[in-house]
C-alpha positions as CSV (number, residue, x, y, z in Angstrom):
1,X,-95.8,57.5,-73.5
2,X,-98.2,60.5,-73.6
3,X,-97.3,64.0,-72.2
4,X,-100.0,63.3,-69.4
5,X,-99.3,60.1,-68.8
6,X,-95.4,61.0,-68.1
7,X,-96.8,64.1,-65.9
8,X,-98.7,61.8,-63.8
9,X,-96.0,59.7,-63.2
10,X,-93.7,62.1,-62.4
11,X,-96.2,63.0,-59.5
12,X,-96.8,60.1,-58.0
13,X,-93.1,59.4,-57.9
14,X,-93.1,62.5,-56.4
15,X,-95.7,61.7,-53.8
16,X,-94.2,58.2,-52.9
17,X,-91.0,59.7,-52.3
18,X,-92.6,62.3,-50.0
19,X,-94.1,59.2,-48.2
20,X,-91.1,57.7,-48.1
21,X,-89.3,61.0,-46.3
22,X,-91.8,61.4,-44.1
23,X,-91.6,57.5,-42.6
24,X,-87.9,57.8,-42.2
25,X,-88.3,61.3,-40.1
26,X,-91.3,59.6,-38.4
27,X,-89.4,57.0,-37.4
28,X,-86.2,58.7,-36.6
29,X,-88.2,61.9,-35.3
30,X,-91.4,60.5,-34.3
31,X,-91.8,56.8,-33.6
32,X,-88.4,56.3,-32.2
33,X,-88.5,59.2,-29.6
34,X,-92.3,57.8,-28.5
35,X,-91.1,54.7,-28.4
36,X,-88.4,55.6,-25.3
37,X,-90.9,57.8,-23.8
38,X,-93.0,54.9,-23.9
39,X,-90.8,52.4,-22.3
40,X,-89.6,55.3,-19.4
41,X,-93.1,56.1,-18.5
42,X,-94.3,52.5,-18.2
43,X,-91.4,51.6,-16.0
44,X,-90.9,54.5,-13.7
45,X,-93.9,53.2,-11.2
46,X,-93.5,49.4,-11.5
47,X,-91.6,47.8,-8.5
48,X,-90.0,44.6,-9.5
49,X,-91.2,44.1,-13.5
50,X,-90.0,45.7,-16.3
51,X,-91.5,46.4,-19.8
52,X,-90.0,46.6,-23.0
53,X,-90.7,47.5,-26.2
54,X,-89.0,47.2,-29.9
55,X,-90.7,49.7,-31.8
56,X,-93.4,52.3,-32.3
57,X,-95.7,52.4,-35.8
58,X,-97.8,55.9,-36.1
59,X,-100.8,55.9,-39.1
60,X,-101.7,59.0,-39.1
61,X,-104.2,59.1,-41.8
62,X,-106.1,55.9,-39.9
63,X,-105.4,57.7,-36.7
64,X,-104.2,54.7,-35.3
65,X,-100.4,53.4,-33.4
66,X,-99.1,50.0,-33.3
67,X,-96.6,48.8,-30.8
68,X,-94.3,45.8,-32.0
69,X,-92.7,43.0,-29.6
70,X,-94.0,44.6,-26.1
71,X,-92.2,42.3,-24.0
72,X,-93.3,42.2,-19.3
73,X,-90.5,40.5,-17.5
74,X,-90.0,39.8,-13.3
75,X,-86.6,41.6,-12.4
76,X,-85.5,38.5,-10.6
77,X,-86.4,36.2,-12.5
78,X,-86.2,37.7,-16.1
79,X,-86.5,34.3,-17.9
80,X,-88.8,33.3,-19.3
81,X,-91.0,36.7,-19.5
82,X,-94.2,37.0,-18.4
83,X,-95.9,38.6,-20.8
84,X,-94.6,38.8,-25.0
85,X,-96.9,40.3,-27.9
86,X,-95.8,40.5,-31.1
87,X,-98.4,43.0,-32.1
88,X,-100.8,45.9,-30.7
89,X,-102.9,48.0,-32.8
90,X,-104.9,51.3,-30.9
91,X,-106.9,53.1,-32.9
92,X,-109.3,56.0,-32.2
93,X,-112.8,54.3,-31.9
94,X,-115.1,56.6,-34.6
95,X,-118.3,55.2,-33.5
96,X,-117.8,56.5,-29.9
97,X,-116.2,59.7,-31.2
98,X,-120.0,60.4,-32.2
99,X,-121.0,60.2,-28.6
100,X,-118.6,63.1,-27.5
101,X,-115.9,60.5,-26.0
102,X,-112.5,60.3,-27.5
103,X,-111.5,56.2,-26.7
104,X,-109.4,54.0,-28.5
105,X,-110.4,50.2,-29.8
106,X,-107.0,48.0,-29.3
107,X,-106.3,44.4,-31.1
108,X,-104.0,42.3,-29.3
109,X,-102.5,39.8,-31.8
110,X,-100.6,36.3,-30.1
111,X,-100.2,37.3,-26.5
112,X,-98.4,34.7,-24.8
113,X,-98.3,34.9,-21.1
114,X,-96.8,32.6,-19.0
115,X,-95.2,32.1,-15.4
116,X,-93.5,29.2,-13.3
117,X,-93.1,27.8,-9.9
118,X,-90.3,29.7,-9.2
119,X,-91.6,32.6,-10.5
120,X,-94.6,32.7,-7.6
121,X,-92.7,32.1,-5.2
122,X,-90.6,35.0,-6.0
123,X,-93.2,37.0,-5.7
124,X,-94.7,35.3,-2.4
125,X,-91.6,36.3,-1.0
126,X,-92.2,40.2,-1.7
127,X,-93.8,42.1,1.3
128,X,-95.0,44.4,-1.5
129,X,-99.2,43.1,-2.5
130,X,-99.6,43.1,-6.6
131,X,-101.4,46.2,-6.6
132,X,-98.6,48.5,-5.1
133,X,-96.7,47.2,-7.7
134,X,-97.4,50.3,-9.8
135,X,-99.2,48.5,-13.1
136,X,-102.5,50.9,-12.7
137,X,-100.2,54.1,-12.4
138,X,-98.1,52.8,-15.4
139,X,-100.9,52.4,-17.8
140,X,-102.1,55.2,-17.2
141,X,-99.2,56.9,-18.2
142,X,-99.1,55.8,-21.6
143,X,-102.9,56.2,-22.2
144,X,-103.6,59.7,-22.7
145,X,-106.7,58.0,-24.1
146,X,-109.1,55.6,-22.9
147,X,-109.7,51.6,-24.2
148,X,-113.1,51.7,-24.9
149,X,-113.2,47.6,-26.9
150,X,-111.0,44.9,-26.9
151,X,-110.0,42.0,-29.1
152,X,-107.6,39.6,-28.2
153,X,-106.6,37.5,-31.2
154,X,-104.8,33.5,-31.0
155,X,-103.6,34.2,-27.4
156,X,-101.8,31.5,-25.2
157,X,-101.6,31.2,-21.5
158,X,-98.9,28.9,-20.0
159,X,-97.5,27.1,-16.6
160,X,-94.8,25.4,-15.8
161,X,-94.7,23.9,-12.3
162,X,-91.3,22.2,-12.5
163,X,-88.6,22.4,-14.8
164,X,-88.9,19.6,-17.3
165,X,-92.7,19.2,-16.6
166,X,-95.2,19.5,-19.1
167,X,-97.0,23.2,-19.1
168,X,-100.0,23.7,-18.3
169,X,-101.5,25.5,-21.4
170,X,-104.6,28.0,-22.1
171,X,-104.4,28.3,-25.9
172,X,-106.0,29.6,-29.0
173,X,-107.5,32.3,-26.4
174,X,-109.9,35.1,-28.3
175,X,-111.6,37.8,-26.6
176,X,-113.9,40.3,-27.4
177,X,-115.2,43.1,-24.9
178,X,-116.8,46.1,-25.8
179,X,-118.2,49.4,-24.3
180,X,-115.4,49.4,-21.5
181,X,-115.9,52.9,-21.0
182,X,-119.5,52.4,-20.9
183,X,-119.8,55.3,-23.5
184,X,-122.7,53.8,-26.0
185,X,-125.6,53.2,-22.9
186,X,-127.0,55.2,-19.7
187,X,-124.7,54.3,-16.7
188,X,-125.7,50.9,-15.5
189,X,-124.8,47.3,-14.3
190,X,-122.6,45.5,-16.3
191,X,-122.7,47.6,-19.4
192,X,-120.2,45.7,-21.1
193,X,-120.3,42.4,-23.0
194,X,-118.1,40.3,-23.2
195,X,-117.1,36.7,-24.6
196,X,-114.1,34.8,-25.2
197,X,-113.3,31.1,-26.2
198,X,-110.2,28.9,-25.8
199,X,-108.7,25.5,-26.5
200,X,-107.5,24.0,-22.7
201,X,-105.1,21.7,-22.3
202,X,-104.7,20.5,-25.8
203,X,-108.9,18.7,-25.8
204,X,-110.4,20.9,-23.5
205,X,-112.9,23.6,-24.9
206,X,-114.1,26.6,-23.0
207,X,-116.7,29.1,-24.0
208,X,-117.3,32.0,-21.3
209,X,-120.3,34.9,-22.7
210,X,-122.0,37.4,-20.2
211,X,-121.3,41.1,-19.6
212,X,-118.6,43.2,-16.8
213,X,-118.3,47.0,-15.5
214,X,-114.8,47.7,-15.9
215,X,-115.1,50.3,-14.2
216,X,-116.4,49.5,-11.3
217,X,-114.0,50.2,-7.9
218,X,-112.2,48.6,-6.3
219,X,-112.6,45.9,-8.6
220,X,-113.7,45.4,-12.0
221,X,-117.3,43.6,-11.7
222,X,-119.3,41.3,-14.0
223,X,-121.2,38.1,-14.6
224,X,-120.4,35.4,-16.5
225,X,-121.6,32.6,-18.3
226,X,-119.4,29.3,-18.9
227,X,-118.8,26.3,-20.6
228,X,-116.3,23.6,-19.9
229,X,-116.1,20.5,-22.0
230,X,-113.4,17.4,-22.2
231,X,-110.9,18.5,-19.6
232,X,-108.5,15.8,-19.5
233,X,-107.6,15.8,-15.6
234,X,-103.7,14.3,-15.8
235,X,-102.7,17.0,-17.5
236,X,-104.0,19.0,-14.4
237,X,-101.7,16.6,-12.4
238,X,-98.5,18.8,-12.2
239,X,-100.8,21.8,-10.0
240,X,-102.7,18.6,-8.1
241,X,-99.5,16.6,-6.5
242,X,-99.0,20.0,-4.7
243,X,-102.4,18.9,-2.9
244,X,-101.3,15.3,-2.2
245,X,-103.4,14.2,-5.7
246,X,-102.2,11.6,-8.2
247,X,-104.5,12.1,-11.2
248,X,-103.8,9.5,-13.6
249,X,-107.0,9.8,-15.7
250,X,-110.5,11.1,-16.2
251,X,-112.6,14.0,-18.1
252,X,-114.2,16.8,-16.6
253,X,-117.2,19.0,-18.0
254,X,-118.9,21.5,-16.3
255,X,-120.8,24.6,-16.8
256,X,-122.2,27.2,-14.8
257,X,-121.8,31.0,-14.0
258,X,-119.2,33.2,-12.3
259,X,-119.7,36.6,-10.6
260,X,-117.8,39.4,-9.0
261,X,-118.7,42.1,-7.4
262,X,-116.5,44.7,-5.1
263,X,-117.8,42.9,-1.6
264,X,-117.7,39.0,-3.3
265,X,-117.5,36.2,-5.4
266,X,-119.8,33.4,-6.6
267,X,-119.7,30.7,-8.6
268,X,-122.8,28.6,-9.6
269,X,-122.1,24.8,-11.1
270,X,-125.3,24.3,-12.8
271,X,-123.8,21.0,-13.9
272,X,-120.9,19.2,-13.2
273,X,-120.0,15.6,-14.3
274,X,-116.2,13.4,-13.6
275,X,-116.1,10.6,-16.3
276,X,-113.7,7.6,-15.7
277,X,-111.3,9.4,-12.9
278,X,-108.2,7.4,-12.0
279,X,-106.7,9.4,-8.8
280,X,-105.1,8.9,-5.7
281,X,-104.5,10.3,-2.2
282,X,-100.8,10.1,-1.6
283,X,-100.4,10.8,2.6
284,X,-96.4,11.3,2.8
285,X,-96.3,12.9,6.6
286,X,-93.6,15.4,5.5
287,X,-93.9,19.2,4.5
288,X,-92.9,18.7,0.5
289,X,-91.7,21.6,-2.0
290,X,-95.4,20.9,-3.4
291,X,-96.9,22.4,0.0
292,X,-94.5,25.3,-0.2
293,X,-95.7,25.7,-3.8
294,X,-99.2,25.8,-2.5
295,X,-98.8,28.2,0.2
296,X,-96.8,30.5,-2.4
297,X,-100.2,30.3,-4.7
298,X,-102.2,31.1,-2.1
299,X,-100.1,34.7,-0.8
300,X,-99.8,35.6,-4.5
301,X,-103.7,35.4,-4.9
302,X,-104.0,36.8,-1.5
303,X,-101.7,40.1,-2.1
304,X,-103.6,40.2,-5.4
305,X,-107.0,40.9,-3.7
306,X,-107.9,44.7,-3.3
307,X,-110.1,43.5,0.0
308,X,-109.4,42.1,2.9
309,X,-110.4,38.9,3.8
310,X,-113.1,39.6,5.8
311,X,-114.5,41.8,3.5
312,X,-114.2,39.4,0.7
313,X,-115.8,35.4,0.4
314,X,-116.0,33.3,-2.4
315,X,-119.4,31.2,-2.1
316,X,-119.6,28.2,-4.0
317,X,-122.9,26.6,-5.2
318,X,-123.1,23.4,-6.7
319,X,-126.5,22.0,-8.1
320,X,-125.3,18.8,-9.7
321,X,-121.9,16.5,-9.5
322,X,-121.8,13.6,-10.7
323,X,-119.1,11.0,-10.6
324,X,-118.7,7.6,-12.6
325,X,-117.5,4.8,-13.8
326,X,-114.1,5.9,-11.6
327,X,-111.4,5.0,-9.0
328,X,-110.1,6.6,-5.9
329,X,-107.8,5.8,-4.1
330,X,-105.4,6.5,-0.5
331,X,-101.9,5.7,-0.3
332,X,-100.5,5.6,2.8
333,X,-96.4,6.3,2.8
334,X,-95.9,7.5,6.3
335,X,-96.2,3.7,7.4
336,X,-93.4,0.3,6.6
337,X,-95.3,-1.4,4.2
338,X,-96.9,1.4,2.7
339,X,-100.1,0.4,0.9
340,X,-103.1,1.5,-1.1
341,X,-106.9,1.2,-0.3
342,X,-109.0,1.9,-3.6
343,X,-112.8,2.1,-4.4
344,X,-114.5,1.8,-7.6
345,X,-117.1,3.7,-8.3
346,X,-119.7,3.3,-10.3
347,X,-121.9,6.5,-9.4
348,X,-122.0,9.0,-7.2
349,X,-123.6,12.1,-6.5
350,X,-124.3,15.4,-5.2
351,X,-127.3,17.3,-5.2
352,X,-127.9,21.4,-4.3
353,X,-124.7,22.1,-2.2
354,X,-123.6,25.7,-1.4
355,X,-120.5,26.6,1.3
356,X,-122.9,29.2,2.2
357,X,-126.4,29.6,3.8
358,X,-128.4,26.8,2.5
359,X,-132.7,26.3,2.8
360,X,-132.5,22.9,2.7
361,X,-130.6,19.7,2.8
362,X,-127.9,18.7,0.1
363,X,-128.3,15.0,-0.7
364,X,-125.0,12.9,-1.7
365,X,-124.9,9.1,-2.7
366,X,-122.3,6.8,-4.1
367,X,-122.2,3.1,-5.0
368,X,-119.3,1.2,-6.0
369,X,-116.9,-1.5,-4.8
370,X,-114.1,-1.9,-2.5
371,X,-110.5,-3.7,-3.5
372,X,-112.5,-5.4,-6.2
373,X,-114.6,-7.0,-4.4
374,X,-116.7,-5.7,-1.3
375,X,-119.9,-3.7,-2.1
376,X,-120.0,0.0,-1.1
377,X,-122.8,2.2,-0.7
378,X,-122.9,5.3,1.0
379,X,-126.0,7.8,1.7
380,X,-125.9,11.0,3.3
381,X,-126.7,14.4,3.6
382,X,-125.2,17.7,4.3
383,X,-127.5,20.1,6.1
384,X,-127.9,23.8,6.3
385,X,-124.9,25.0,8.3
386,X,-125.5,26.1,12.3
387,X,-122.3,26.2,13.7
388,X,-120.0,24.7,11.4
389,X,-120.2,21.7,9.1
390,X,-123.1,19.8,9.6
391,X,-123.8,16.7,8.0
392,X,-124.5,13.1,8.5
393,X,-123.7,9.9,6.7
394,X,-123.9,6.1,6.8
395,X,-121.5,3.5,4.8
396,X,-122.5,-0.5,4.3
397,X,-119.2,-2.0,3.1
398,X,-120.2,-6.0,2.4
399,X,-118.0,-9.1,1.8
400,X,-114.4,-7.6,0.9
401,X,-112.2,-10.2,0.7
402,X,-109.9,-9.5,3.6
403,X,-106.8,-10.8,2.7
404,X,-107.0,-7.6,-0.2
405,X,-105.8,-5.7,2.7
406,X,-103.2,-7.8,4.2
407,X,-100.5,-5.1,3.5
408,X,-102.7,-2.5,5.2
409,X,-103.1,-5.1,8.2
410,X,-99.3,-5.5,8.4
411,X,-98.7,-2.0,8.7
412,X,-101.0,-1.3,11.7
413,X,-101.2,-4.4,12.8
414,X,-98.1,-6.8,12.0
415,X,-100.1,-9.4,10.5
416,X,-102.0,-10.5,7.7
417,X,-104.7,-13.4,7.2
418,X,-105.2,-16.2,5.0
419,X,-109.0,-16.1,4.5
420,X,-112.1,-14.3,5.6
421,X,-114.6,-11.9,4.7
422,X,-115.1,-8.5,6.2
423,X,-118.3,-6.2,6.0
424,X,-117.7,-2.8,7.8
425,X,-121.3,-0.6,9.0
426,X,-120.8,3.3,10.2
427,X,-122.7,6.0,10.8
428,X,-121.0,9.4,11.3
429,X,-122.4,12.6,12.2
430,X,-121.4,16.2,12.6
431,X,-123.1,19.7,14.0
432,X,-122.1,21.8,16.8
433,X,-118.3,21.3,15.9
434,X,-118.7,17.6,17.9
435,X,-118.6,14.3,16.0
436,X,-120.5,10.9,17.0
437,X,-121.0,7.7,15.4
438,X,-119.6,4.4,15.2
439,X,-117.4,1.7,13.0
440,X,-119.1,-1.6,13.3
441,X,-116.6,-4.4,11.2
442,X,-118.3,-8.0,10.9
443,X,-115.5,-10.9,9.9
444,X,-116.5,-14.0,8.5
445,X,-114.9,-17.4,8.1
446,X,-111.8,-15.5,9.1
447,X,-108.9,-17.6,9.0
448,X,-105.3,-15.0,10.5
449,X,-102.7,-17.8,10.3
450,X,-101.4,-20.2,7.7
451,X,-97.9,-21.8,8.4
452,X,-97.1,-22.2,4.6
453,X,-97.9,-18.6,3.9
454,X,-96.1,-16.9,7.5
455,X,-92.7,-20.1,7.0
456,X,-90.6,-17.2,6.1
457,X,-91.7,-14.7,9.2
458,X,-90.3,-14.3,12.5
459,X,-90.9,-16.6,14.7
460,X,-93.0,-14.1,17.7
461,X,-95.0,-12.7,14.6
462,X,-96.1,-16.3,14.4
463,X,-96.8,-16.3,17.8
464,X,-98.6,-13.0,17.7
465,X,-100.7,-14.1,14.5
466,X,-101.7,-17.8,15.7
467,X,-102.6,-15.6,19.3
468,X,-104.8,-13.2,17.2
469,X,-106.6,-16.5,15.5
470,X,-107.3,-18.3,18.5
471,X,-108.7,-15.0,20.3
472,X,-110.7,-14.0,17.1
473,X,-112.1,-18.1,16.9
474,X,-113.2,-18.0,20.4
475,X,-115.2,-15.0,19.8
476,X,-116.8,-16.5,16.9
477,X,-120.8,-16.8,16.4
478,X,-120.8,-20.4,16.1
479,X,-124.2,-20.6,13.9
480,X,-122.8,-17.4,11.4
481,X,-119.2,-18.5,12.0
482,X,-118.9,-14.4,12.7
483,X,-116.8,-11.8,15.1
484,X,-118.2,-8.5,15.5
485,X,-116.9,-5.5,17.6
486,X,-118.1,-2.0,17.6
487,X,-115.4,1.6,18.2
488,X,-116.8,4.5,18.6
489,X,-116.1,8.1,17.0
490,X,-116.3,10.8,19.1
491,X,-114.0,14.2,18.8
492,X,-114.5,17.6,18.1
493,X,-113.9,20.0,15.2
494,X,-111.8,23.3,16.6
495,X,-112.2,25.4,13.7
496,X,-114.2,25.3,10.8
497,X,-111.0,25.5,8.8
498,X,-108.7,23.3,6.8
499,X,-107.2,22.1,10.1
500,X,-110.9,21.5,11.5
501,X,-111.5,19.0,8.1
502,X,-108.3,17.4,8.5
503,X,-108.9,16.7,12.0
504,X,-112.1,15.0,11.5
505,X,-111.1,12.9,8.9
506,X,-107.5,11.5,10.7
507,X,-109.9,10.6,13.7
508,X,-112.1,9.1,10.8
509,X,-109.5,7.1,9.5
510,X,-107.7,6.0,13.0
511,X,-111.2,4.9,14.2
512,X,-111.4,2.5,10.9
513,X,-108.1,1.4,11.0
514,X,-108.7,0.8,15.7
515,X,-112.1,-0.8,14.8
516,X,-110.4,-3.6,12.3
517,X,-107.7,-4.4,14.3
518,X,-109.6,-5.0,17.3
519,X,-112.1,-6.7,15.7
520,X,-109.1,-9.0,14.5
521,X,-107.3,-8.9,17.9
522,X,-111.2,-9.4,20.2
523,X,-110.9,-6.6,22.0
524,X,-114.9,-6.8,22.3
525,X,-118.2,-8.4,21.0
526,X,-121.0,-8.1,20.4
């Protein structure tokens, strides 16, 4: 070993031992310290959460801090956390340093963020809104400097409606935003790109590109861009039952563009297509924890808005839906037997709708069948709003085999039938908050009672059914072997609300299920 060779040793022994002193009174006298200050200056403001954080990393020759196992949890409801990230690196962004602005580029590695049912309601209960919670205040206190770019690497995103359910999971989340201080280009609108990409629900892809003004008050502000491709709607089903929806199948892609600004929101569906849904309305009657669920939703995202509602409105445009090769359904629980009414269809359509003021006339179509075996076809169109919805619609329904709907026909109307055919013509109309039309039924060959089938049924149900039979044959068009009635719909809509909607289409169905039964019972002809 030469003489220079041991000298030069010696001195980088010397060196790495000087490193080595100075990590352990960093940590001890440095890191540690910052790493309470930290955790007391994030939580003094906050109301409700609590942050945590396991340790504190200074590079000073990179200029440049990384905060290890930040963890956000809800104070009554601590498990599971909110928020937990293994890894956050800040360093001082050079590039913007030449501009004269002293920001800081962060990398956020594995986020996971996740929340449950319980969770939201929790916070649905709190009189406090989301942004009195103290989260602005409490960044701010740890950020002497400003974040000027953002990655976000391999995040996840996660819900759990009920315990035991499968989650609902955003994964393989990656972000990238830049100039959030807006310190690289003049003052303008939305200086700052920004584009992430995901994995949804295990198949699902998502690609969202377009650009956002951080800064802007008293919401951030942007346009975006995005793309939604394979969505596998039963794995949605967990967040649908809350709005009476069985999903039991079907893929959803979409894309279009979203933007926010501080007095509203829109978002444009250039395209949107439903491949092969299986799905079902489920009426139960009762108030079920899945309502109270959806109310909970609703005051979170409500207390989460910085403007009122009034000030606020989400406009929604869609240029084209399409639907096929699917199959809807209604259950009906609220009656003894309960019983399902299904359509197939095999397209549908709808063409240049917005919830907001409209030029011209949105088109809708659908063909399909009914209970395997009547044809349905359905033409419409919704018209630039006046007062209120405004639309009109007309349904041909031909040939169902009526004894598809026997349990339907017990339930409203204690009997069932043997054979016949029925073909049902409507027209419906709305505007000035007043509906009009009609339900025209046409039965054919109808045949209500057959003593083998009714031998094990009470005996003034037989009464009742042979009754309905000889009623509906004396009514019959003796050349077409056909009974025919017609019940009108007339009603208004209150309120151009939820309530309104519902209200039209109970008076919708009633008038249906009124204009079969008489029809079956002869209440009139025509």
């Amino acid at each position: 070993m030469t003489r220079r060779f041991s000298l030069t040793l010696r001195i980088l022994t010397g060196v790495g031992f000087a490193v080595l002193i100075a990590s352990i009174v960093a940590a001890f006298f440095v890191e540690e310290p910052m790493r309470r200050w930290f955790v007391r200056e994030i939580n003094d403001p906050l109301d409700g959460y609590s942050v945590g954080l396991g340790g504190v990393d200074l590079h000073s020759l990179s200029a440049s801090v990384t905060l290890e196992d930040l963890v956000v949890i809800q104070d009554a409801l601590p498990e599971p956390p909110l928020v937990e990230i293994p890894r956050i690196d800040a360093a001082v962004d050079w590039r913007a340093l030449l501009s004269g602005a002293v920001v800081v580029s962060v990398r956020v590695e594995r986020p996971i963020a996740r929340i449950d049912l319980e969770q939201l309601r929790k916070e649905a209960g709190d009189p406090a809104p989301i942004s009195e919670k103290g989260w602005q205040e409490a960044i701010n206190n740890v950020t002497p400097v400003k974040v000027n770019a953002l990655r976000v690497i391999d995040g996840v995103v996660s819900y759990l409606d009920q315990p035991g359910s499968k989650p609902i999971r955003i994964e393989k989340l990656n972000v990238r935003a830049s100039n959030i201080r807006n310190v690289s280009s003049p003052p303008g609108e939305y200086p700052s790109p920004i584009q992430a990409d995901a994995q949804l629900l295990g198949t699902a892809a998502l690609h969202v590109e377009g650009a956002m003004d951080f800064l802007a008050t008293p919401r951030a502000a942007g346009r975006v861009d995005f793309t939604l491709a394979n969505v596998p709607l039963e794995r949605i089903e967990p967040v649908a039952h809350h709005a009476g929806l069985a999903l039991r199948g079907g893929i959803l892609a979409a894309k279009g563009t979203l933007e926010s600004t501080s007095e509203a929101m829109s978002v444009v569906l250039r395209e949107v297509t439903l491949d092969k849904v299986e799905a079902d309305y489920v009426e139960t009657g009762a108030a079920t924890a899945g309502k109270e669920a959806t109310k909970a939703a609703t005051k979170v995202a409500a207390k989460a808005a910085t403007t009122s509602a009034t000030e606020s409105q989400v406009r929604v445009v869609i240029d084209s839906l399409e639907v096929n090769q699917s199959t809807f359904g209604f259950v009906n629980a609220t009656v003894d037997p309960d019983y399902r009414l299904f359509i197939d269809v095999s397209t549908a359509s709808l063409r240049d709708f917005s919830n907001g003021k409209r030029q011209k006339d949105a088109p809708m179509m659908l063909d399909g069948t009914f209970m395997d075996s009547g044809t349905l076809r359905v033409r419409g169109k919704i018209r630039p709003d006046q007062n209120g919805p405004d639309f009109e619609v007309s349904l041909e329904l031909k040939d169902t085999e009526i004894r598809t709907l026997n349990e339907a026909l017990r339930a409203h109307g204690g009997l069932d039938v043997v054979a016949g055919q029925l073909s049902v013509f409507s027209e419906v109309s709305v505007r000035d908050r007043r509906v009009a039309g009609y339900v025209k039924p046409l039965f054919v060959d109808l045949d209500v009672y057959d003593p083998a089938q009714d031998r094990e049924k009470p005996i003034l149900n037989k009464i009742y059914q042979s009754t309905v039979g000889a009623v509906a044959n004396l009514l019959k068009n003796k050349p077409l072997e056909r009974v025919a009635t017609v019940t009108p719909i007339e009603g208004t809509l209150d309120a151009v609300d939820t309530g309104g909607w519902r209200t039209f289409v109970l008076l919708l169905r009633n008038a249906f299920v009124e204009a079969i039964r008489g029809g079956l019972e002869g209440d009139s002809a025509t």
